[in-house]
N, C-alpha and C positions, 0 to 999 in steps of 0.2 A: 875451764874456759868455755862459756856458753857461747852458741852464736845463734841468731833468730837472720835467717838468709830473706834473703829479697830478691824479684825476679828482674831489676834493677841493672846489675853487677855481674859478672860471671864468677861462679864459688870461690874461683882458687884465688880472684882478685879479693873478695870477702876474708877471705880465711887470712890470707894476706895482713890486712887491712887488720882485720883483733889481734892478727902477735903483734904486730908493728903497736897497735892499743896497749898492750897487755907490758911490753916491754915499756912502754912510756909510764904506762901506770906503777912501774916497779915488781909486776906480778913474776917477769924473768929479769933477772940481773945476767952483770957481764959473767962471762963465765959458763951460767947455769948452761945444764942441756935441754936440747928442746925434746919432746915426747918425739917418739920416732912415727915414720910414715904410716906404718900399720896401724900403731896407737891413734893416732888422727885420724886416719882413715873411719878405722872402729867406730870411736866417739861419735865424731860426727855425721857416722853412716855416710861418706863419699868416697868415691874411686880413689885407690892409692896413687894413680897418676895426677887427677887433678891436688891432690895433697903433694906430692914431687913436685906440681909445675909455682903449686906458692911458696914451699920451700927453696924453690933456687929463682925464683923473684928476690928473697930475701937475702942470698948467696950475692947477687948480681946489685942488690943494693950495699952491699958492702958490711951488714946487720949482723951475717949468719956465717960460719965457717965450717965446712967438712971435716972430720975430721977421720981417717980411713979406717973403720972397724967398732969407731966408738958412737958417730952420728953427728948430729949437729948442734953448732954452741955459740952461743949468744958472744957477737967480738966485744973484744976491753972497747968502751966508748962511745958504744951502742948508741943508749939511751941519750947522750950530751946529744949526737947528730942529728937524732929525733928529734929532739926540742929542738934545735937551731934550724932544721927544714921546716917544721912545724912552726915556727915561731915565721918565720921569712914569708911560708905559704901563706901563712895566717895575712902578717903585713900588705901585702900585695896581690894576695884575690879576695880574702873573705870583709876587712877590713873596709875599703872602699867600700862597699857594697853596704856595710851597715850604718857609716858615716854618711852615703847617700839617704838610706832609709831616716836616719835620725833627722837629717836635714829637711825632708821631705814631710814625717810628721812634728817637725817644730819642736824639739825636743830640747829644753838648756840642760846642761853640763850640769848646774845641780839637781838636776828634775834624776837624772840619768843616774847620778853617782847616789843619789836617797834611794831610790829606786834598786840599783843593782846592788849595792852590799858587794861591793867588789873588798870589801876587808874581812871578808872571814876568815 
């Protein structure tokens, strides 16, 4: 799991941000376990606390569960909730915004759909 940081963002919201990616992408399924805080830490050369404070971001988003002695693991159903926040997010902030932009440069519905290859 690469990550290219940006001075944007605070890390551990970053860090965050690629397993929440990485489980959408199917890289962790329900079940697996996650590499522990050392292991990240390591990898990514960052503090094992800011690695702690995104792993229980992920705990408190309901994603990731403790498990006492073993670590932490990806919950049954994970991934569905992703796509359905991600799907909703998408609807009602990113959406408008590009329906605005398409309206703005003139864009028809078949110009868009030739254009995007939305069928691969």
């Amino acid at each position: 799991m690469s990550i290219s940081w940006n001075d944007k963002d605070p890390i551990y919201r970053q860090l965050h941000d690629r397993i929440v990616a990485s489980i959408l992408e199917g890289v962790f399924l329900d079940g697996d376990g996650l590499p522990s805080v050392r292991q990240l830490a390591s990898e990514h050369r960052i503090n094992p606390i800011t690695v702690s404070k995104s792993l229980q971001l992920l705990v408190d988003d309901g994603l990731v569960e403790k498990r006492r002695g073993l670590g932490m693991f990806i919950k049954q159903g994970a991934a569905t909730r992703l796509k359905d926040i991600e799907r909703q997010r998408f609807l009602t902030e990113e959406w408008p915004l590009v329906v605005e932009k398409i309206l703005r440069l003139g864009l028809s519905k078949q110009t868009l759909l030739a254009d995007g290859e939305l069928d691969k």
